[in-house]
C-alpha positions as YAML, in Angstrom:
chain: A
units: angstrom
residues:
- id: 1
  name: UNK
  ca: [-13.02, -23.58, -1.73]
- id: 2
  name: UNK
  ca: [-10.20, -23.01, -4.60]
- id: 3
  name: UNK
  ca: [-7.85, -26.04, -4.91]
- id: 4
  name: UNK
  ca: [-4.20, -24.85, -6.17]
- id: 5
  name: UNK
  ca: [-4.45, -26.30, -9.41]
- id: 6
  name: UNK
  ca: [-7.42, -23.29, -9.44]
- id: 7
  name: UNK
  ca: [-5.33, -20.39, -8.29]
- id: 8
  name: UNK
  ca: [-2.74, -20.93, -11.16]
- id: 9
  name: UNK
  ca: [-5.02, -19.28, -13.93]
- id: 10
  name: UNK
  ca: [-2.72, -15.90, -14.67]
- id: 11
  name: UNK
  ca: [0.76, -16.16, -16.76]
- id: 12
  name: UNK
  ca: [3.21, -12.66, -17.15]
- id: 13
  name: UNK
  ca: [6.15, -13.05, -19.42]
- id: 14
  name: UNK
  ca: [8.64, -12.71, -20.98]
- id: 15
  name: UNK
  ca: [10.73, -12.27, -17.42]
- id: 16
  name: UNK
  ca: [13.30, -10.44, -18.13]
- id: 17
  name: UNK
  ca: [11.91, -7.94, -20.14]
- id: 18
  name: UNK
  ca: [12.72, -4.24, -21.97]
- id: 19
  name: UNK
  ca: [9.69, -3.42, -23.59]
- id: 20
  name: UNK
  ca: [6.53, -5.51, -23.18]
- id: 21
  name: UNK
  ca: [5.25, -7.42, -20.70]
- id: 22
  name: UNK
  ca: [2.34, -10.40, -21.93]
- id: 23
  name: UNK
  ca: [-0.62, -11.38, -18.99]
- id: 24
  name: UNK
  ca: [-2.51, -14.41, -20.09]
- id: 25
  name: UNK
  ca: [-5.19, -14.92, -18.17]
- id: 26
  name: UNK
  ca: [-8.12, -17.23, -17.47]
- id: 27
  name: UNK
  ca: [-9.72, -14.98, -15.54]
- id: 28
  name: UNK
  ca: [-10.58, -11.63, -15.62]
- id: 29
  name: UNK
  ca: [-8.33, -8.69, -14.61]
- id: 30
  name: UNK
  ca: [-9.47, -5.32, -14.26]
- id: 31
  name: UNK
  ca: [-6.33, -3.55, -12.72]
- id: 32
  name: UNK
  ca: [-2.89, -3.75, -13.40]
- id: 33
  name: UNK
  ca: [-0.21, -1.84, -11.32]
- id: 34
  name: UNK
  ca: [3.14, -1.92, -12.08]
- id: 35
  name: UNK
  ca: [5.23, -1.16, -9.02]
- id: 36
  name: UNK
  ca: [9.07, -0.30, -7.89]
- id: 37
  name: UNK
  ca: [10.39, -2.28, -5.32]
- id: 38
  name: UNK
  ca: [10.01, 1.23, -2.83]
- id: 39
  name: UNK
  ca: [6.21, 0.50, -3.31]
- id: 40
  name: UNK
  ca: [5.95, 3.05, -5.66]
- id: 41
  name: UNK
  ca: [3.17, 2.60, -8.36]
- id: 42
  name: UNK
  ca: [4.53, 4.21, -11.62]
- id: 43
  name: UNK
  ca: [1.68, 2.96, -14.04]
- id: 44
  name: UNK
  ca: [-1.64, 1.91, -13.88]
- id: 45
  name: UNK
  ca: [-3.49, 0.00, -16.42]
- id: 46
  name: UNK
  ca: [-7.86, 0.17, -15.95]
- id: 47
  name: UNK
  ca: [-9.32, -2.36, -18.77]
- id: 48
  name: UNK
  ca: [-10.40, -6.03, -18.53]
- id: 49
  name: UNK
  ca: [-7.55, -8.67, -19.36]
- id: 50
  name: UNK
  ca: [-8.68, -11.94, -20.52]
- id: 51
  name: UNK
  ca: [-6.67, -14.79, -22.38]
- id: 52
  name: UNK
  ca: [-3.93, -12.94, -24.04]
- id: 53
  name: UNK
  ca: [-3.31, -9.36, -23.98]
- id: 54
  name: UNK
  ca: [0.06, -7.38, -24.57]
- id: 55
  name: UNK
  ca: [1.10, -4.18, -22.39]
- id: 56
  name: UNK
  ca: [4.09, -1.23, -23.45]
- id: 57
  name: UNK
  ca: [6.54, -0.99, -20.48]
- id: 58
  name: UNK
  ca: [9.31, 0.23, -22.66]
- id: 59
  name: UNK
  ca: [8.92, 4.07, -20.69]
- id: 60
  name: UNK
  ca: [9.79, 2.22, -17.83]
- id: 61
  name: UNK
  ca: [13.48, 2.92, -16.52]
- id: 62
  name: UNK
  ca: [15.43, -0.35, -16.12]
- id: 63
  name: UNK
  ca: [14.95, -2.30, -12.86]
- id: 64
  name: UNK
  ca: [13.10, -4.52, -10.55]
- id: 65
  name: UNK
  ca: [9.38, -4.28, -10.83]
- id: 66
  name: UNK
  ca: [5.99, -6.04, -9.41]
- id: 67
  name: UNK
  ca: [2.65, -6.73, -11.22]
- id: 68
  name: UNK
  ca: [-0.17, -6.37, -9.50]
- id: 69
  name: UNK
  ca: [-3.26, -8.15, -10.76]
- id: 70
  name: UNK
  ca: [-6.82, -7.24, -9.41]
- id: 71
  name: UNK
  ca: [-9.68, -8.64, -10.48]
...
């Protein structure tokens, strides 16, 4: 079984941001969903993430958004 010090292996920052979002990871991601707080997904990202990778969010109107990771 995972212990909690496991299941803290994925960072996304800066928080605030305007323009790019950074996911550094330990593991591997291969989805990531942005989504409006309706539930709303308004951009998709298909490739594997691992350790540091940089994402454009700047089309993005301003507001409150999740990341979804899926791996």
């Amino acid at each position: 079984n995972p212990t909690f010090e496991d299941l803290n292996l994925v960072s996304v920052y800066p928080n605030p941001t305007t323009d790019i979002i950074n996911i550094q990871s330990d593991t591997e991601i291969d989805v990531i969903e942005i989504i409006t707080i309706n539930g709303q997904v308004v951009q998709q990202i298909k490739q594997p993430v691992l350790n540091d990778n940089i994402y454009t969010i700047s089309n993005l109107s301003k507001g409150f958004y999740f990341v979804k990771l899926v791996n």
